[in-house]
C-alpha positions as CSV (number, residue, x, y, z in Angstrom):
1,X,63.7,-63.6,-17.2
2,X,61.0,-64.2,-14.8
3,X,61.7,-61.5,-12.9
4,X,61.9,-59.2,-15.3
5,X,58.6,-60.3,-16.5
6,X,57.2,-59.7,-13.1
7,X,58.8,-56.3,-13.3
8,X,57.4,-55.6,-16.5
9,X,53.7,-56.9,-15.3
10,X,54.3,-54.4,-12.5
11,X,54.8,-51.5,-13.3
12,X,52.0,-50.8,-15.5
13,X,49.9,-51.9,-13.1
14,X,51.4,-49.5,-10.8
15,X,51.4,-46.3,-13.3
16,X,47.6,-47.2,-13.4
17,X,46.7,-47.3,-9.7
18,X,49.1,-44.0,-9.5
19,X,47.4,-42.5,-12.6
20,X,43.7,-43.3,-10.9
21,X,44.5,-41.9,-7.9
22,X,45.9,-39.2,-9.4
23,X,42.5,-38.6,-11.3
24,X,40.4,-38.9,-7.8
25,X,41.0,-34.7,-6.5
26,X,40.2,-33.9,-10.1
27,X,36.9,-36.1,-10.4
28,X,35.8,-34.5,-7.0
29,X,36.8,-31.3,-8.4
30,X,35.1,-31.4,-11.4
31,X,31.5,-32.6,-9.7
32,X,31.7,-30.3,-7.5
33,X,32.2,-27.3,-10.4
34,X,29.3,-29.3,-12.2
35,X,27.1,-28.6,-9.0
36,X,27.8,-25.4,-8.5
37,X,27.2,-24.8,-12.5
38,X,23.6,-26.4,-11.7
39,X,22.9,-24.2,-9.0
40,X,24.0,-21.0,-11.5
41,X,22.0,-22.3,-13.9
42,X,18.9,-23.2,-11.5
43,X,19.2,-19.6,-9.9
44,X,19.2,-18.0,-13.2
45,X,16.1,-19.9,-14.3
46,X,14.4,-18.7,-11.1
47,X,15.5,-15.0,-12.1
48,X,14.4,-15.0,-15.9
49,X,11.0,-14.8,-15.6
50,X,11.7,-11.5,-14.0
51,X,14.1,-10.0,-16.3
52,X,12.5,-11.5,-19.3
53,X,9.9,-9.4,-17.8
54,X,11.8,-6.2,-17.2
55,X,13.1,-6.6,-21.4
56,X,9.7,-6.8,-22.6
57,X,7.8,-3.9,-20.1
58,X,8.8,-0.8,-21.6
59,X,7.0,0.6,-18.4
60,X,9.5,-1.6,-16.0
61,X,12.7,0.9,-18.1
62,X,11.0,3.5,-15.5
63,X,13.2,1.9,-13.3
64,X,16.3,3.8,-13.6
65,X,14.8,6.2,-12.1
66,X,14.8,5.2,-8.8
67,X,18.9,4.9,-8.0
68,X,18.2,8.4,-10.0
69,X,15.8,9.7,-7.4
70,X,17.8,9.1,-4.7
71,X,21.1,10.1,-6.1
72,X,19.2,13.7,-6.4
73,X,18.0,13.4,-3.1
74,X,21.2,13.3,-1.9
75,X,22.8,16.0,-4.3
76,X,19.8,18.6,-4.7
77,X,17.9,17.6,-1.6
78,X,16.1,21.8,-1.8
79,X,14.8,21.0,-5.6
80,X,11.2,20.0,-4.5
81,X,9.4,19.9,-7.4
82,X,12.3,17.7,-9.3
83,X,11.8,15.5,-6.4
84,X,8.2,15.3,-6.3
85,X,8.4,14.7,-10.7
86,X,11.3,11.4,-10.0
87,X,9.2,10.1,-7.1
88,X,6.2,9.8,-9.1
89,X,8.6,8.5,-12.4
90,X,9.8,5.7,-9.9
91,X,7.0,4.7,-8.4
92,X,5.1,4.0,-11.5
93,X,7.5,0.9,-12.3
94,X,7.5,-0.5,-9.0
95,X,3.9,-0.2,-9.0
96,X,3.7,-2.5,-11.9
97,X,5.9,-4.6,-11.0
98,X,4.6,-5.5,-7.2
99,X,1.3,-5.6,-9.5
100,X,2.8,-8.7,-11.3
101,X,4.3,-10.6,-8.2
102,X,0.8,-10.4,-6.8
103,X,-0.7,-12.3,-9.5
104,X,1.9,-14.9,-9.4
105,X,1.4,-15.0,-5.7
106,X,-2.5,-15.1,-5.8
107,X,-2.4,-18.1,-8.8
108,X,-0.9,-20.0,-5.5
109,X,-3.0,-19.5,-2.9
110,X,-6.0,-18.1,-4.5
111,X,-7.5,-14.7,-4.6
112,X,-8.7,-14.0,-0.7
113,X,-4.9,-14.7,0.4
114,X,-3.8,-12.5,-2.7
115,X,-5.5,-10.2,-2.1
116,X,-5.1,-9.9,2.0
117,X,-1.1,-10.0,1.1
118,X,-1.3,-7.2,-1.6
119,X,-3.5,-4.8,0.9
120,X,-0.9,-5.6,4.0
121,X,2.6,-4.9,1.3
122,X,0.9,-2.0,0.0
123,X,-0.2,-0.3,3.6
124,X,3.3,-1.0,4.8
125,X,3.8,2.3,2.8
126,X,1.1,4.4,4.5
127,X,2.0,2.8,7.7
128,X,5.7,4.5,7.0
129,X,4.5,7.4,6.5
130,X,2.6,8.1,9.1
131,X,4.7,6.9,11.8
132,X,7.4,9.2,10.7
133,X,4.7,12.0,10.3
134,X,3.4,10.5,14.1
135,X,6.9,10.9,15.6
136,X,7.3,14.4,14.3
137,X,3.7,15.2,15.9
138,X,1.9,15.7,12.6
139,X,-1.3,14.6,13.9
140,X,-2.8,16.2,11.3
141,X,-1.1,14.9,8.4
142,X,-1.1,11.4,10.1
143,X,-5.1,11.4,10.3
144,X,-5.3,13.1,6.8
145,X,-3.0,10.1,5.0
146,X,-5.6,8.2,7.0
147,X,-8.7,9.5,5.8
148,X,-7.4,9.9,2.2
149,X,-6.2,6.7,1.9
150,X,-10.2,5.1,2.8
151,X,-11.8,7.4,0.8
152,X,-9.2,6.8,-2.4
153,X,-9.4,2.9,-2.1
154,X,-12.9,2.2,-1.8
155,X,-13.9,4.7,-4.1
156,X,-11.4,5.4,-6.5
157,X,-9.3,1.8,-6.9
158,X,-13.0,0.0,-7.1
159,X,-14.6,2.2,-9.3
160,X,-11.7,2.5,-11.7
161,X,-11.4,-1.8,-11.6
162,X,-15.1,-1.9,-12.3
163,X,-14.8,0.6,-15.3
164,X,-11.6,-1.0,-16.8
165,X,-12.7,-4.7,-16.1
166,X,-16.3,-3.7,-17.9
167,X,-15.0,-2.3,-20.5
168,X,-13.2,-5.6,-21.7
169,X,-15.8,-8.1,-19.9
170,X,-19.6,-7.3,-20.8
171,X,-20.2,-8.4,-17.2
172,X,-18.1,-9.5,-14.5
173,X,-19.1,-11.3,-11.1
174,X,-17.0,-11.6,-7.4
175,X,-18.1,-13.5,-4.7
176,X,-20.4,-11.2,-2.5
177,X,-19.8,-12.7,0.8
178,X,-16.1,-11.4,0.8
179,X,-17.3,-7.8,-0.4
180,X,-20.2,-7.9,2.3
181,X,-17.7,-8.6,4.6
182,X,-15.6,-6.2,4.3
183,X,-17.8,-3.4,3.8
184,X,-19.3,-3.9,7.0
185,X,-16.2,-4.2,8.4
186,X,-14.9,-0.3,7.0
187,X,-18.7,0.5,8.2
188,X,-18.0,-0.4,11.7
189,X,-14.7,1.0,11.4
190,X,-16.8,4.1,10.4
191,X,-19.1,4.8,13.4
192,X,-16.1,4.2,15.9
193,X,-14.3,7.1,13.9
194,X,-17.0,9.3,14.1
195,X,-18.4,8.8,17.1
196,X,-15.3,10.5,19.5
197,X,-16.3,13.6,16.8
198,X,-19.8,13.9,17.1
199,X,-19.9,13.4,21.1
200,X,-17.0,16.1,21.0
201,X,-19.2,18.3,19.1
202,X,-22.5,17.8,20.5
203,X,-20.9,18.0,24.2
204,X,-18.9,20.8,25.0
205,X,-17.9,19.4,28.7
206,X,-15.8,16.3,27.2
207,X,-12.2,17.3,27.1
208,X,-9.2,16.1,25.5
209,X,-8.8,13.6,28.6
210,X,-12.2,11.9,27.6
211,X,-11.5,11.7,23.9
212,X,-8.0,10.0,24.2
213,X,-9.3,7.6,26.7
214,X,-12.3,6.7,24.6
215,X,-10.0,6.5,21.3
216,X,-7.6,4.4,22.9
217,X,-10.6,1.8,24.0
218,X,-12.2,2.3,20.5
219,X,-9.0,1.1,19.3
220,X,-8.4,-2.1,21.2
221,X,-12.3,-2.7,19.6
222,X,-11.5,-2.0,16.0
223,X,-7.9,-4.3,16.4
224,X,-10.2,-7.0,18.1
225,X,-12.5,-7.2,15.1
226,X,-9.9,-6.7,12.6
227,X,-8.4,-10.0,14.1
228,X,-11.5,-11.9,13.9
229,X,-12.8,-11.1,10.9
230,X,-9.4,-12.3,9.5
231,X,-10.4,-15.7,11.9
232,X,-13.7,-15.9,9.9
233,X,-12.5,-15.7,6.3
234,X,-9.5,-17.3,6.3
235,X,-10.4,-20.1,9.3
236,X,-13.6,-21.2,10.2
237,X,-15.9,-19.8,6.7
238,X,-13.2,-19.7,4.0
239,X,-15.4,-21.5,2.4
240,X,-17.7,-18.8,2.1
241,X,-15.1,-17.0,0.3
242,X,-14.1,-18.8,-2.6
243,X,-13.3,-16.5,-6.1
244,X,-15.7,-16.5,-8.7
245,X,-14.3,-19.0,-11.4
246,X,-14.2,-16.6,-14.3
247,X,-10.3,-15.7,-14.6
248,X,-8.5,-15.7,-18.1
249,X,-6.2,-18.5,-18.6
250,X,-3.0,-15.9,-19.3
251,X,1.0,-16.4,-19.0
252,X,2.3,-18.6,-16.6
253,X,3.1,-17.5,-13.3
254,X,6.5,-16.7,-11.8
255,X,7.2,-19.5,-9.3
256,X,6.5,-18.3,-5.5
257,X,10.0,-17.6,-4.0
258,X,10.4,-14.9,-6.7
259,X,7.3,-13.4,-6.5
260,X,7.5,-13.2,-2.1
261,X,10.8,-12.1,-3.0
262,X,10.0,-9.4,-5.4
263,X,7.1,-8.5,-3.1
264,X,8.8,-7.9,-0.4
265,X,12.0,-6.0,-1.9
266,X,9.7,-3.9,-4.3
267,X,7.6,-2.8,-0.7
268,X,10.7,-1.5,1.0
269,X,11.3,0.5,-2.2
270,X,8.0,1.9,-2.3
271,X,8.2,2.8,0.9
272,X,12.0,4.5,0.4
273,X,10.4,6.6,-2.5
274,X,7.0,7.7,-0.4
275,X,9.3,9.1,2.3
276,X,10.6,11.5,-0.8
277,X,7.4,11.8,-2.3
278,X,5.4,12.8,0.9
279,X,9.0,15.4,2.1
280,X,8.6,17.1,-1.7
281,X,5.1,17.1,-2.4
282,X,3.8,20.2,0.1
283,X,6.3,22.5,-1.4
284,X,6.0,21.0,-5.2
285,X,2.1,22.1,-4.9
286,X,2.7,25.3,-4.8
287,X,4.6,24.8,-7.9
288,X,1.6,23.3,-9.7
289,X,-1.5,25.2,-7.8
290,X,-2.6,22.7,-5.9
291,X,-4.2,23.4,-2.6
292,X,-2.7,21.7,0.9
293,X,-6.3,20.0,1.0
294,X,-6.1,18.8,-2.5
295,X,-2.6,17.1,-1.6
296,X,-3.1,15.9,1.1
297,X,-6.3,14.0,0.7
298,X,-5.6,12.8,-2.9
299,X,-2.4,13.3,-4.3
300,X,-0.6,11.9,-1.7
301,X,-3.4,9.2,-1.5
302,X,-2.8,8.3,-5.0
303,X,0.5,8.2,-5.3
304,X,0.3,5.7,-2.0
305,X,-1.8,3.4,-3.2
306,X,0.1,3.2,-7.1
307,X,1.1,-0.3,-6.5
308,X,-2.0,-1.6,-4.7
309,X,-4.3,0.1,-7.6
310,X,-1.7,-1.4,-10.5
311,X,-2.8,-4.9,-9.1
312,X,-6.6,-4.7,-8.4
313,X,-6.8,-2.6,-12.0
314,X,-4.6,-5.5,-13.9
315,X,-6.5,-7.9,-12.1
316,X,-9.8,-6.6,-13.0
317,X,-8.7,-6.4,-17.2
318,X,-8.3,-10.6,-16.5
319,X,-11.2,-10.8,-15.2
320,X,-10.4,-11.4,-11.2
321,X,-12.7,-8.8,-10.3
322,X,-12.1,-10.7,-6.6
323,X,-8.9,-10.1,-6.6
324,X,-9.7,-6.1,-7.5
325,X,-13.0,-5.7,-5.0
326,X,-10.2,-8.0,-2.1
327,X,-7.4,-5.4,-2.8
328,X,-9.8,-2.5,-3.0
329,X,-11.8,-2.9,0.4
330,X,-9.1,-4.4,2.1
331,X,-6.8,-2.1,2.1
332,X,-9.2,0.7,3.3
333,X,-10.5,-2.0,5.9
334,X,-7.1,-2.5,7.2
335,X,-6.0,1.2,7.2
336,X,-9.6,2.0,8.8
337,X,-9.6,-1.2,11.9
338,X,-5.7,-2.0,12.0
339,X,-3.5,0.7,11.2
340,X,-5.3,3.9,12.3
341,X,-5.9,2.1,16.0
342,X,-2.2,0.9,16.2
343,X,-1.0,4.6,15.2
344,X,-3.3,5.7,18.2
345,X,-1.9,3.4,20.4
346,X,2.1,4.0,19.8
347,X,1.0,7.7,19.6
348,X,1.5,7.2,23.8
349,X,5.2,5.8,22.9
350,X,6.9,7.5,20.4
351,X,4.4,10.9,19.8
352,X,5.1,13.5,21.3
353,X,1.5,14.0,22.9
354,X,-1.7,11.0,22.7
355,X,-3.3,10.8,19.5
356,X,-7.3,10.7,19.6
357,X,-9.4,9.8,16.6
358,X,-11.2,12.3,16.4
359,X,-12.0,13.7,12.7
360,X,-12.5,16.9,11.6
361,X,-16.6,16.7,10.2
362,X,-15.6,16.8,6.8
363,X,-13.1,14.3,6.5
364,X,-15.9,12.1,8.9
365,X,-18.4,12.7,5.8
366,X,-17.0,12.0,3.0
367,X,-15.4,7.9,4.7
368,X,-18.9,7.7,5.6
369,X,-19.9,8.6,2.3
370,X,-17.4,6.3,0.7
371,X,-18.1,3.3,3.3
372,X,-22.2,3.4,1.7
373,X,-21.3,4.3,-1.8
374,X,-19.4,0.5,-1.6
375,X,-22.1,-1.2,0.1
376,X,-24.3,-0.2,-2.1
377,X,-22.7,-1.0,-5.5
378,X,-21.0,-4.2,-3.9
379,X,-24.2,-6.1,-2.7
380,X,-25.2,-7.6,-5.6
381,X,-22.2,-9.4,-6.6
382,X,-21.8,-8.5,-10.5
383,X,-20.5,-5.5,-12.2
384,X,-20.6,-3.3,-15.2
385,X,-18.3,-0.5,-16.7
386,X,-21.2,2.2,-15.6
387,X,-20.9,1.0,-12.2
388,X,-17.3,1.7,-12.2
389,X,-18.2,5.6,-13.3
390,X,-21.1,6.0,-10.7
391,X,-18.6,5.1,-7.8
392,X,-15.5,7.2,-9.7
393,X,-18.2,10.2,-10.0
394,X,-18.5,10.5,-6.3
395,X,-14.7,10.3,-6.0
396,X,-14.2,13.4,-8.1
397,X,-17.3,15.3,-6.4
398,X,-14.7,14.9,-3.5
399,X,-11.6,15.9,-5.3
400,X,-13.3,18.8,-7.5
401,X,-14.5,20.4,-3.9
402,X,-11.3,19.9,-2.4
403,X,-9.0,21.3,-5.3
404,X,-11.7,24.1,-5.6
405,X,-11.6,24.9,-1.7
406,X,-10.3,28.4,-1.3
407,X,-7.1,28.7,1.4
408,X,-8.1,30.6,4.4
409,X,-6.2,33.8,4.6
410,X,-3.0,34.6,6.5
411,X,-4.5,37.0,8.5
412,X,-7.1,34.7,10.1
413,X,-4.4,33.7,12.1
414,X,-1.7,30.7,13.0
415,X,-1.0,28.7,15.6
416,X,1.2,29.0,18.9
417,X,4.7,26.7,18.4
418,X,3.9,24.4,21.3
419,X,0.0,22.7,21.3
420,X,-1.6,19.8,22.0
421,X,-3.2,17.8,19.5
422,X,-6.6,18.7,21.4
423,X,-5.6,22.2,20.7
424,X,-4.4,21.7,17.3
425,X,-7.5,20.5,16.1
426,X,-9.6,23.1,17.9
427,X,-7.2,25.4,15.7
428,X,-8.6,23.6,12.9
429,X,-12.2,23.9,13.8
430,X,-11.7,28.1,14.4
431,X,-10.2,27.9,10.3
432,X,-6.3,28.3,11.7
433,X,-3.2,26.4,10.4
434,X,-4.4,26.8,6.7
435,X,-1.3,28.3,5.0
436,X,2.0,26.5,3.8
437,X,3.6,29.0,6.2
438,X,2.2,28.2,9.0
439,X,4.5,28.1,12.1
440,X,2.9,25.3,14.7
441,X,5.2,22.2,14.2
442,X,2.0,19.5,15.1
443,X,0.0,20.8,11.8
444,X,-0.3,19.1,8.8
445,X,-1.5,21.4,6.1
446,X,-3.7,18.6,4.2
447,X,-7.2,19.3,4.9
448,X,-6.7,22.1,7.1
449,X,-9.4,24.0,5.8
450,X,-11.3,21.1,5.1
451,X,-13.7,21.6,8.5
């Protein structure tokens, strides 16, 4: 009876301990499903405020148009003027929404570092561009994106942020220093653009080998400062450059991975439509009238700069007019002491020929112009809405005369197939390379009568 007793005390005990560790795999199973539930559920919150974003922005639906765009690219890679109509439809979106991410990201780290990092994402486009237009030997159309771009930024994206920023906020103020600084910086940027022009001009005895030897020393300067002006604002004065407090208290920001993240995703797509943009838009202008000057100088300028200007001009509407002026004039202050010099320099590696930066004299006027014209309304520090349409009047002085600018006939002449860039740009001087038809594979056609 014992025995059986024991027996019977037994084998429960054992069904238990079998039972248990029968349980143990599906314990470690279920955990690990919870954790990988919790890391669903985490990544989705990352993600929401981004599509919650996407539901509620009718102007973020825009984005089916870019798998559309590039679908037709592929298909109808001859219809031009479709092209140029779905690269503008797609980069409206993407605008807006690099224009968000660089609000989230500049709530982080404050508006000087938002700012820098909205200017750099958004260049990366330009930069693009004009390398491809570089390796082809469109010197032309590389110094014309260059020249555009300056111009458009420090006149036409700070103007328009000072006109829609007034026109909610009676009067809206910026930290100075930081708009000092970088005016002087697109000034000096400025003389060392014009002077390989005017010595070219004045002296008829300095050649092309003069010119790309004094460009490529110019450029070493203009990277040098560049660098240290970063040094000074960001290093050894950032406190110099603090944002005026006067922001609206708005909607949360996204957290910082997503916004880098969307930054940096929504940059390589701006850059993928550009490239169709800039390929359609010469041949879509003669669709709509529009002269190769015109194009070149401020439609393809324009459409460039759509995410950098959807920042500084949301940005200005909240009332972080330092955020707008930062985006504004640094954007043309990197194109004008970073990018142009580094094009210069690989120019000697992957151009064809060396690129100089010299300037035809009226693309050298009207940066100069622009480089005052934002000295000048910047040095006080404050703004109003009528600022905002002083500077945006000079801009469309500039775009009236170049959409105006007759095209030089055919029979003045083209160019020879094989030239120099020296040569190319005397061709400009004479009034040559002025038609879409043009045969000389170095031309660009923006600007080309713009001498």
């Amino acid at each position: 009876m014992a025995q059986a007793a024991s027996e019977v005390r037994v084998g429960p005990t054992t069904d238990i301990r079998n039972a248990t560790s029968e349980q143990e795999p599906s314990l470690d199973r279920s955990s690990s499903g919870r954790a990988n539930e919790m890391r669903i559920v985490r990544s989705g919150a990352t993600m929401n405020p981004l599509l919650k974003e996407i539901r509620h922005n009718p102007l973020l639906w825009l984005l089916g148009f870019v798998p559309v765009l590039f679908a037709a690219q592929k298909l109808k890679p001859e219809a031009h003027t479709l092209l140029f109509v779905l690269s503008v439809l797609a980069i409206v979106p993407l605008a807006a929404l690099l224009s968000h991410a660089t609000e989230s990201v500049a709530a982080k780290t404050g508006d000087t570092v938002g700012g820098l990092l909205n200017a750099t994402l958004g260049n990366l486009t330009e930069l693009v561009i004009a390398l491809t237009a570089l390796h082809a030997g469109q010197y032309t159309l590389v110094k014309a994106s260059i020249a555009g771009a300056i111009v458009t930024n420090t006149l036409f994206m700070l103007g328009a942020s000072f006109l829609l920023g007034g026109l909610k906020h009676h009067a809206q103020e910026y930290n100075r220093a930081s708009a000092r600084l970088q005016a002087g910086l697109l000034f000096l940027a400025t003389v060392a653009i014009l002077i390989p022009s005017a010595v070219t001009e004045a002296d008829s005895v300095a050649g092309s080998a003069f010119t790309e030897t004094l460009s490529v020393g110019l450029s070493v300067l203009l990277i040098a400062a560049y660098g240290l002006g970063l040094l000074f604002s960001l290093k050894t004065h950032r406190e110099l450059f603090g944002s005026a407090e006067h922001a609206e208290g708005g909607e949360a920001p996204w957290p910082l991975g997503l916004a880098l993240a969307t930054l940096a995703g929504v940059t390589v797509l701006v850059a993928l439509v550009s490239e169709v943009f800039v390929e359609s838009v010469q041949q879509a202008a003669v669709a709509f009238g529009m002269t190769p000057a015109f194009v070149g100088f401020i439609v393809v300028a324009l459409v460039g700069g759509a995410a950098e200007m959807a920042s500084a001009f949301s940005a200005a509407r909240k009332n972080r007019l330092d955020l707008s002026v930062g985006i504004a004039l640094g954007s043309a202050s990197q194109i004008a002491l970073f990018v142009a010099p580094v094009l210069v320099l690989l120019s000697y590696v992957i151009g064809p020929t060396p690129m100089s930066l010299q300037f035809w004299p009226g693309a050298v006027v009207m940066m100069l112009v622009a480089t005052m014209t934002a000295s000048l309304v910047t040095n006080g520090g404050s703004s109003a809405w009528f600022v905002g349409v002083l500077v945006l009047m000079v801009y469309l002085i500039f775009a009236m005369t170049l959409y105006l600018l007759p095209p030089r006939s055919h029979s003045e002449g083209t160019a020879p197939k094989k030239t120099t860039e020296r040569s190319a740009q005397r061709g400009y001087d004479g009034g040559k390379f002025t038609s879409l038809d043009a045969t000389a594979p170095e031309r660009s056609l923006c600007c080309a009568n713009f001498s």
